[in-house]
C-alpha positions in Angstrom: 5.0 -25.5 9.8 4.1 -29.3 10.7 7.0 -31.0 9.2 5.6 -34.5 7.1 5.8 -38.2 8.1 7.2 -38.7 4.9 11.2 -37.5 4.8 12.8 -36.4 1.4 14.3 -39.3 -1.1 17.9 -39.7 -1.2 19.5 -37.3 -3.4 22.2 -38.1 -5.4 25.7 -36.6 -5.7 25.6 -33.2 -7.0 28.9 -31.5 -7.7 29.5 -28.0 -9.0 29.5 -27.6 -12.7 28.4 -24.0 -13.1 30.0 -20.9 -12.3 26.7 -19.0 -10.3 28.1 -17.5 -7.1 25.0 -15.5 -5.9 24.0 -16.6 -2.4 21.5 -19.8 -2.7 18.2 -18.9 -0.5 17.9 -22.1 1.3 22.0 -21.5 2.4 21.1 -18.1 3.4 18.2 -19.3 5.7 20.3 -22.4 7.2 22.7 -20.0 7.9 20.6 -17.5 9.4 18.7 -20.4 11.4 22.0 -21.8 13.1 23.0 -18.2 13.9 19.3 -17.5 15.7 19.6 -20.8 17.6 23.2 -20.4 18.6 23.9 -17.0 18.1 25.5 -15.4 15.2 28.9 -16.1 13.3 31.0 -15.7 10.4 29.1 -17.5 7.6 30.9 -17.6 4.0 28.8 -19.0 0.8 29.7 -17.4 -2.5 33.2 -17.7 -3.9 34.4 -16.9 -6.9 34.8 -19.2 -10.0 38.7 -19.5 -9.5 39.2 -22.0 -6.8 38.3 -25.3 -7.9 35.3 -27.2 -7.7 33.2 -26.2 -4.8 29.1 -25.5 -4.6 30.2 -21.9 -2.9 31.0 -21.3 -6.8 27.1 -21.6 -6.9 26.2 -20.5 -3.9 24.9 -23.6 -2.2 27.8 -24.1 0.2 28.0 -22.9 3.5 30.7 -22.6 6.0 29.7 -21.8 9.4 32.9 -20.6 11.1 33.6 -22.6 14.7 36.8 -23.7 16.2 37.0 -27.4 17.1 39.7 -26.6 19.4 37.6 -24.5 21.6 35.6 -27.3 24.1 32.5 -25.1 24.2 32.1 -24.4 20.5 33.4 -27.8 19.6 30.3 -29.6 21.6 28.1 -26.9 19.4 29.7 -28.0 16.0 29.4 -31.7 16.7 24.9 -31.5 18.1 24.4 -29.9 15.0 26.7 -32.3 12.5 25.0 -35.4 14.7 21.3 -33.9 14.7 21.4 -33.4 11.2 23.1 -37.0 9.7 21.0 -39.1 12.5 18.4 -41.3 12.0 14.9 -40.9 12.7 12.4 -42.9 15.0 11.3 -45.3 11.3 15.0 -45.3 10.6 15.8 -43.1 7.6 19.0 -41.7 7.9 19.8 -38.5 7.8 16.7 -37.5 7.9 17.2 -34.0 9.1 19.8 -33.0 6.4 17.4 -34.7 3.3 15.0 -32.5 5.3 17.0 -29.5 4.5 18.4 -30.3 0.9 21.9 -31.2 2.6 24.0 -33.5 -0.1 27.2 -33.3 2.3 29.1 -32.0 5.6 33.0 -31.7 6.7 33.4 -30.8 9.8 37.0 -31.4 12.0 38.8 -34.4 9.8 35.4 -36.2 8.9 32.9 -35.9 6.4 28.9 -37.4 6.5 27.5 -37.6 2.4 23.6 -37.5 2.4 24.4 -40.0 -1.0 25.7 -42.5 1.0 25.1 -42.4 4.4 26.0 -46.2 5.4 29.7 -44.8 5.0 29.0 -42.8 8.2 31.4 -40.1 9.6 34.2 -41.0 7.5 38.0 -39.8 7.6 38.0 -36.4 5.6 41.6 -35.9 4.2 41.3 -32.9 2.1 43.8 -29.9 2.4 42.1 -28.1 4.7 40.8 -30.3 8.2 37.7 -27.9 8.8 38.3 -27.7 12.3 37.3 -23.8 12.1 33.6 -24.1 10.7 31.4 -26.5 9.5 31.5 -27.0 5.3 27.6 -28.1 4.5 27.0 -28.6 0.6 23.1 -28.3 -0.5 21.2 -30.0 -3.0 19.6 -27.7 -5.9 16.1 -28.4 -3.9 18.0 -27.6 -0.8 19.4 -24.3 -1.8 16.0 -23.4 -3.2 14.6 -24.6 -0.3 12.1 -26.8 -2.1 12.6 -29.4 0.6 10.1 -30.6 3.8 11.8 -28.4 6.1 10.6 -25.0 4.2 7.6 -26.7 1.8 6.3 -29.2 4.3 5.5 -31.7 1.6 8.4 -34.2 1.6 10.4 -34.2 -2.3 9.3 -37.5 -4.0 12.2 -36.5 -7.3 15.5 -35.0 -6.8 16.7 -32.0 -9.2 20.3 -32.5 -10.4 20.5 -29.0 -11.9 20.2 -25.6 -10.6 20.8 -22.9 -13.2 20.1 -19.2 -12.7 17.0 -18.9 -12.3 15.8 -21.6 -10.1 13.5 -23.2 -11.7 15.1 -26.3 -13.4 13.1 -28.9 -14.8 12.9 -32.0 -12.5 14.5 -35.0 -12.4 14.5 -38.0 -10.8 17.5 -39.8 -10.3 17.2 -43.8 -9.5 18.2 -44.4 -6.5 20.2 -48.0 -5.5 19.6 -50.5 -2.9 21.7 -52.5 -1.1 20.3 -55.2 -3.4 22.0 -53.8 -7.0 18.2 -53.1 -7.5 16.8 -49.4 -7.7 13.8 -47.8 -6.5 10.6 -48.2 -8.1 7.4 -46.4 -7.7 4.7 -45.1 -9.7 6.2 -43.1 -13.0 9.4 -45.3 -12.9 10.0 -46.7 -16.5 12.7 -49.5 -17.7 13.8 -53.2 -17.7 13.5 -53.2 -13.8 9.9 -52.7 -14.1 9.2 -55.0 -16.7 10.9 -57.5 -14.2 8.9 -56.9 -11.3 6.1 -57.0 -13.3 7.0 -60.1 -14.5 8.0 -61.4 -11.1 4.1 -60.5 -10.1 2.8 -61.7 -12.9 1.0 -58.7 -14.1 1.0 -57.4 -17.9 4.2 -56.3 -18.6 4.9 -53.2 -20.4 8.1 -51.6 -18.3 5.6 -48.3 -16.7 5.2 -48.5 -13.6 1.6 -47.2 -13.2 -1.8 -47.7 -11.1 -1.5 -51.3 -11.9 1.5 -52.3 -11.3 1.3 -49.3 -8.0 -1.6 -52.2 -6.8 -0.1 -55.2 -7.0 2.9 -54.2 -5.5 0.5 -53.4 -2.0 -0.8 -56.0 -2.4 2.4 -58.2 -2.8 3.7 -55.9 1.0 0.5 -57.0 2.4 0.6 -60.7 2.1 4.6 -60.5 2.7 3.9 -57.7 5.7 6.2 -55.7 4.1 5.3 -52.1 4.5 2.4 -51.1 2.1 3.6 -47.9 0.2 3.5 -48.7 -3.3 7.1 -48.5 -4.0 10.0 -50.9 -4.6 12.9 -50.2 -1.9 15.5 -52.5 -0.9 12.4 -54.3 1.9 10.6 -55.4 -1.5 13.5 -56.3 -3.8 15.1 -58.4 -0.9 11.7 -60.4 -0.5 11.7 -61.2 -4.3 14.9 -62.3 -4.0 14.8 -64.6 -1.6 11.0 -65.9 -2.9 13.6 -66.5 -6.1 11.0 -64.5 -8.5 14.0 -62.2 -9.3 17.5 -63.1 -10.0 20.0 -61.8 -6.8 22.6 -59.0 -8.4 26.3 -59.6 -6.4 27.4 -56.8 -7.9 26.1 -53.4 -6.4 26.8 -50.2 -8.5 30.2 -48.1 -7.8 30.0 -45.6 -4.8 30.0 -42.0 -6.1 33.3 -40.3 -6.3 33.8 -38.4 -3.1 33.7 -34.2 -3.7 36.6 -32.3 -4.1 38.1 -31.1 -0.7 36.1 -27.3 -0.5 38.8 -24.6 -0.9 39.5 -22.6 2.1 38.3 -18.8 2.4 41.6 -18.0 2.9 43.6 -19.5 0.1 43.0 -16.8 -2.1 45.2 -14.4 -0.1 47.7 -17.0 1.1 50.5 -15.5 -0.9 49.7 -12.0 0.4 51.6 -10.0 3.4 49.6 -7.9 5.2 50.5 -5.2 7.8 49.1 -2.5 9.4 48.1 0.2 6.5 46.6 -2.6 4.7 43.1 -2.2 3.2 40.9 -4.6 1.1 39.6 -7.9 0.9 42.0 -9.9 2.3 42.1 -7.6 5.0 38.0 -8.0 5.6 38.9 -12.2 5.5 41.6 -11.9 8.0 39.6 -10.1 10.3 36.1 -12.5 9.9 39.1 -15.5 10.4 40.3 -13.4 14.1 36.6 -13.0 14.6 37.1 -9.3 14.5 34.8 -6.7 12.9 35.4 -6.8 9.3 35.7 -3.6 8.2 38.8 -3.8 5.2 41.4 -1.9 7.0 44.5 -3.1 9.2 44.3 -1.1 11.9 45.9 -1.3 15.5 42.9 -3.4 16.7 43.7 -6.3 13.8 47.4 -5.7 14.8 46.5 -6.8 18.3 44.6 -9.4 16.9 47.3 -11.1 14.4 49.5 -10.4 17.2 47.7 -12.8 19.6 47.3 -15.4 17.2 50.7 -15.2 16.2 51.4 -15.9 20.1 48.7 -18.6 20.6 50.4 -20.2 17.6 54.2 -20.0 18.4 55.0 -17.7 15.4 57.1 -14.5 16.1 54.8 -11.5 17.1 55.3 -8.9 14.6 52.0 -8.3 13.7 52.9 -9.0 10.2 50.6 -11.1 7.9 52.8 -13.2 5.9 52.4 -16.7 4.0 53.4 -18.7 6.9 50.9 -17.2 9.2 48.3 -17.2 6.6 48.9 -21.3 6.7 48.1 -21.4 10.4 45.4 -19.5 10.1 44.2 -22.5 7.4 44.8 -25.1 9.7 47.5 -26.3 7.5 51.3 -27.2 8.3 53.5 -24.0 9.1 56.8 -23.6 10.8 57.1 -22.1 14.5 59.3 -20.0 15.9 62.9 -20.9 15.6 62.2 -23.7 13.4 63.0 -24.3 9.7 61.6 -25.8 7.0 62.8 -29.6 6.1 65.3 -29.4 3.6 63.7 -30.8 0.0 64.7 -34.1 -1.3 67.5 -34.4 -2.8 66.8 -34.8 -6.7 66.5 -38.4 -8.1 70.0 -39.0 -9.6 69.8 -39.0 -13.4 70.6 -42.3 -14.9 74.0 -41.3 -16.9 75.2 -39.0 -14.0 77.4 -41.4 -13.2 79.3 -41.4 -16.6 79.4 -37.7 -16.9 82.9 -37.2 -16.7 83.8 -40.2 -19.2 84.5 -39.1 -22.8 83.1 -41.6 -25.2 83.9 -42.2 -29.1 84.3 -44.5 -32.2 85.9 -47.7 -30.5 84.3 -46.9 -26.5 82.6 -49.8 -25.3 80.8 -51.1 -21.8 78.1 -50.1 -19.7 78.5 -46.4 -20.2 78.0 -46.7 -24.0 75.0 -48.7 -23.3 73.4 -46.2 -21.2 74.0 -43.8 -23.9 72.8 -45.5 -26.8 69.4 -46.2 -24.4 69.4 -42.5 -23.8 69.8 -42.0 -27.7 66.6 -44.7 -28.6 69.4 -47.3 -30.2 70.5 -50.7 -29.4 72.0 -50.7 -26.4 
């Protein structure tokens, strides 16, 4: 399928808020797409409703297990993240992730957000690094796959709600320019449109229809702007500086950045598991080693946890313990021979120092005046 000229609007921020872990289709078939183009891996998406706020609670996250520390795999991870959050030839950015319905991706201490893409590759200092897959977050129209990639008509609206069935009702969510100003087109409604209108000297009833749709070509014409119909940041910026709309210094607050994703791991963190072992946490320790995961802690995982344990410094026992569950996380843990830093001491509590005194009728000083603070009186 032809993909369109025309690349997917902008979506907005879309953070969990339901609890629908059942595998989204268009994170199933990014998943299976990666794995056809670079052969297959561990891929996790649903997670249970327990572990914070993550999309994999409604199935429209993916993790796509690769190590960043491995050079090979490392150069795979980073083409992907860098094909999908470049630009195009006409300059939209990320146009291959609005493509796919991507809203955001962490991958080894950075994160790229679809919603805000002048930020770029920032620093990602969540409690997990994501140096062992890539985390990519969809859209709703991404994990229904309702975007250019699958459809082939580029998404002119952006649905902010997914719900179990699919099949929300759209809606489109203003997008804002770099000039404070949002995005106007044909169906757009508000004070915004009643001031272009105004500013092109049209009637002026705030819809933004056929009328309004013509004057704005023809105001891109004689400003050789490009002619779409739609107010973006090229138009607004030429009506500011023509001074037919006031400038706006103040642009709107960036979204709030996502909650780190919780790790597939941290649900068996506090477990210890040894040969014998069966379950789930057994199956996740084994898709972590990159063994087969079949539930059950047999010699081969004990050879497995065993190497790790080596690779990482840790004693060789073959036992599965907090500790080695961290390493396997990414996160701090203790090697060999080392101990954990003692805690800080405890902040001394302001009357410790007059404990042993023995106040009454008659006491005075500095101890009684901690004491009658400590009792709400006048000190």
């Amino acid at each position: 399928m032809a993909l369109p000229v025309e690349v997917d609007v902008a979506p907005s921020y879309q953070q969990q808020t339901t609890c629908d872990p059942t595998a989204k289709p268009g994170a199933v078939a990014f998943g299976q797409l990666l794995n056809a183009h670079y052969g297959t891996r561990v891929t996790h998406i649903s997670r249970n409703c327990n572990n914070g706020v993550t999309e994999h609670s409604e199935g429209r996250a993916l993790d796509w297990m690769i190590s960043a520390y491995d050079a090979q795999q490392r150069a795979i991870a980073d083409s992907i993240v860098q094909w999908l959050s470049a630009d195009d030839a006409n300059g939209n950015p990320g146009a291959m992730a609005r493509r796919f319905g991507i809203n955001y991706i962490i991958w080894n201490r950075k994160m790229w957000r679809a919603y805000a893409p002048e930020r770029g590759w920032a620093t990602y200092t969540g409690s997990h690094p994501h140096d062992d897959h890539i985390h990519i977050s969809f859209t709703w129209d991404g994990a229904y796959k309702r975007t250019s990639w699958w459809t082939g008509v580029a998404l002119r609206t952006v649905t902010v709600d997914g719900g179990a069935t699919g099949a929300p009702a759209p809606h489109t969510v203003p997008i804002l320019t770099s000039t404070g100003y949002h995005v106007l087109r044909r169906g757009s409604l508000g004070e915004e449109v009643r001031l272009l209108q105004q500013a092109l000297k049209i009637g002026v009833d705030g819809s933004f229809g056929p009328g309004t749709e013509q004057a704005v070509r023809a105001f891109q014409t004689q400003h050789k702007l490009t002619v779409d119909g739609a107010v973006g940041s090229q138009s607004w910026t030429k009506l500011i500086e023509l001074g037919l709309v006031p400038a706006r210094s103040a642009s709107a607050p960036a979204p709030a950045a996502p909650p780190a994703a919780a790790h597939p791991l941290e649900q068996y963190s506090t477990l210890t598991l040894r040969r014998g072992s069966t379950g789930a946490a057994v199956a996740a320790l084994q898709r972590a080693l990159s063994l087969t995961a079949d539930g059950s802690f047999g010699p081969g995982t004990e050879q497995g946890v065993r190497a790790f344990q080596q690779s990482k410094s840790l004693t060789s026992d073959g036992v599965v313990i907090p500790n080695v569950w961290n390493a396997l996380m990414g996160r701090s843990y203790f090697k060999t021979g080392e101990s954990a830093p003692a805690a800080p001491p405890a902040a001394a509590h302001p009357l410790e120092q007059y404990s042993t005194l023995t106040l009454r009728r008659g006491s005075t000083g500095a101890a009684v005046a901690a004491l009658q603070r400590a009792l709400s009186l006048t000190a």
